[in-house]
C-alpha positions in Angstrom: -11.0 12.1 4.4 -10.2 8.3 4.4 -13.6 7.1 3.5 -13.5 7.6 -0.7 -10.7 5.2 -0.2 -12.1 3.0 1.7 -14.8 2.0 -0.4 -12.7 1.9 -3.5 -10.5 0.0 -1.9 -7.6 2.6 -3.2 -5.4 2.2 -0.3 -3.3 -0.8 -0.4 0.0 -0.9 0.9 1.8 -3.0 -2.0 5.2 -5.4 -1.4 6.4 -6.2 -5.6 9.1 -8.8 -6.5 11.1 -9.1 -9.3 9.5 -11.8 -10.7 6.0 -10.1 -10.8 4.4 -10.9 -8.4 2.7 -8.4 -5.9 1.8 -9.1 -1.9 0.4 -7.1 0.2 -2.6 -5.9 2.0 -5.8 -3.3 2.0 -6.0 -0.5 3.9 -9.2 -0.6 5.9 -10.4 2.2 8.1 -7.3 4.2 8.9 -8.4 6.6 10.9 -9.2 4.3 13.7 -5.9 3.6 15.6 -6.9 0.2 16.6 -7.2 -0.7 12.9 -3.5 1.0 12.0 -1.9 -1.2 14.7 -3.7 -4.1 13.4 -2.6 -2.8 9.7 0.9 -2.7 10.8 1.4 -6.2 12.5 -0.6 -7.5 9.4 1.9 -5.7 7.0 5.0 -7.2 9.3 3.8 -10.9 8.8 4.0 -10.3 5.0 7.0 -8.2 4.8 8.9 -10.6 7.3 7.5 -14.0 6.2 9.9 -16.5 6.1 9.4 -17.3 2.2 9.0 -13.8 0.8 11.3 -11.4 2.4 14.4 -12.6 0.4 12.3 -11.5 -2.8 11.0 -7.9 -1.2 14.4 -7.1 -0.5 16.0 -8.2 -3.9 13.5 -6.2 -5.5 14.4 -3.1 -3.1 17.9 -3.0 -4.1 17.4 -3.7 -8.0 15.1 -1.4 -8.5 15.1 2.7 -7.4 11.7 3.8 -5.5 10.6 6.7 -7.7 7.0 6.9 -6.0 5.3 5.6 -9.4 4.0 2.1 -9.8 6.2 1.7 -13.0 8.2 0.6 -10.5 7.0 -2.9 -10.4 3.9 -2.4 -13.0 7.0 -3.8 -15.5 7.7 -6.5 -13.6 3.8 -7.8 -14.3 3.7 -7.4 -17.7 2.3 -4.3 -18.2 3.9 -2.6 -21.1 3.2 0.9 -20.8 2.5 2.7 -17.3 0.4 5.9 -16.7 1.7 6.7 -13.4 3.8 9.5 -12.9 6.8 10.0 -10.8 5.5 11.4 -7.5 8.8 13.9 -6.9 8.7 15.1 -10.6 4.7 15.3 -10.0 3.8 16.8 -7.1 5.8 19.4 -4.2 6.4 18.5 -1.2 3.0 19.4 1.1 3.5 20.3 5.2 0.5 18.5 6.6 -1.3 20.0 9.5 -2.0 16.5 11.3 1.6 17.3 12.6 -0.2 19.5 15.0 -2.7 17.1 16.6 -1.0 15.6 20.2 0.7 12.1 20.2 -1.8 9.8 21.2 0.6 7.3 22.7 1.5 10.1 25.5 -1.8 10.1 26.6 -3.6 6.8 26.1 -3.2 3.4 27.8 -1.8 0.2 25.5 -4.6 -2.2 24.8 -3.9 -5.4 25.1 -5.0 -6.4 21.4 -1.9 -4.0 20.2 0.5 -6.0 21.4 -0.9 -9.8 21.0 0.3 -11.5 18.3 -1.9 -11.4 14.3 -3.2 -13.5 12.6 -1.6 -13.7 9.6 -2.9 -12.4 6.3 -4.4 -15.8 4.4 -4.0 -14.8 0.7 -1.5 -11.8 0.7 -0.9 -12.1 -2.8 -2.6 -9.2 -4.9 -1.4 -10.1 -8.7 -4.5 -10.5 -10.0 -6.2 -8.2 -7.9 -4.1 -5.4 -9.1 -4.3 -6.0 -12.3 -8.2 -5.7 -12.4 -8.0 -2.7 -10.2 -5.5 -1.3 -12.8 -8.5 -1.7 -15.7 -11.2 -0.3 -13.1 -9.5 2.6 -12.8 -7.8 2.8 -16.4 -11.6 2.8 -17.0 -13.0 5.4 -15.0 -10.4 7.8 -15.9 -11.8 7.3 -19.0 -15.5 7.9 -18.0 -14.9 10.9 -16.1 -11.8 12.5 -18.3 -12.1 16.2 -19.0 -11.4 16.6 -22.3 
């Protein structure tokens, strides 16, 4: 289910500030746990680092989370955004995952869960968005149905 994404490298969890730049980090095989845990920490460093935080959390109360990435795709220069917003989009969906058995009753903490990460060496994605924005501007193009 993950693994389109994975390759594409359309996962990527995505902190914005308000003066356009974007930090974050790549999803990488989700559905091992090991790898979520590792995901999480890694997201923590960069949420919680000592010289960003002040600007994720000006951005989160300046600007209302619609589920669209107009939401800071302004704040980057971009002048015109094709991305929807989600709850206008899309109804709310009841997953069946919410059946499968919480792993955490039945499995044994590793000790790599809980040791400390190493932090993520270039967490900002500016640039890297941006291109990804074209590559996919582009193949919407390509594979457009009308």
């Amino acid at each position: 289910m993950f693994l389109f994404q994975d390759w594409f490298h359309f996962s990527t969890v995505i902190f914005p500030t308000l003066h356009g730049k974007l930090y974050g980090y790549t999803v990488r095989d989700f559905t091992n746990l090991s790898k979520r845990i590792e995901l999480g920490k890694k997201l923590y460093s960069i949420l919680f680092h000592k010289d960003l935080h002040e600007h994720f959390l000006q951005f989160s109360r300046r600007e209302e989370h619609s589920g669209s990435r107009w939401d800071y795709e302004k704040y980057i220069g971009c002048k015109t955004s094709v991305s929807p917003i989600l709850r206008l989009t899309f109804p709310i969906v009841s997953h069946h995952i919410h059946t499968q058995p919480d792993w955490s009753k039945n499995s044994k903490i590793k000790k790599a869960w809980v040791q400390p990460v190493n932090p993520v060496e270039h967490p900002e994605l500016t640039d890297w968005f941006i291109r990804k924005r074209k590559e996919l501007l582009i193949a919407s193009l390509l594979f457009s149905t009308k």
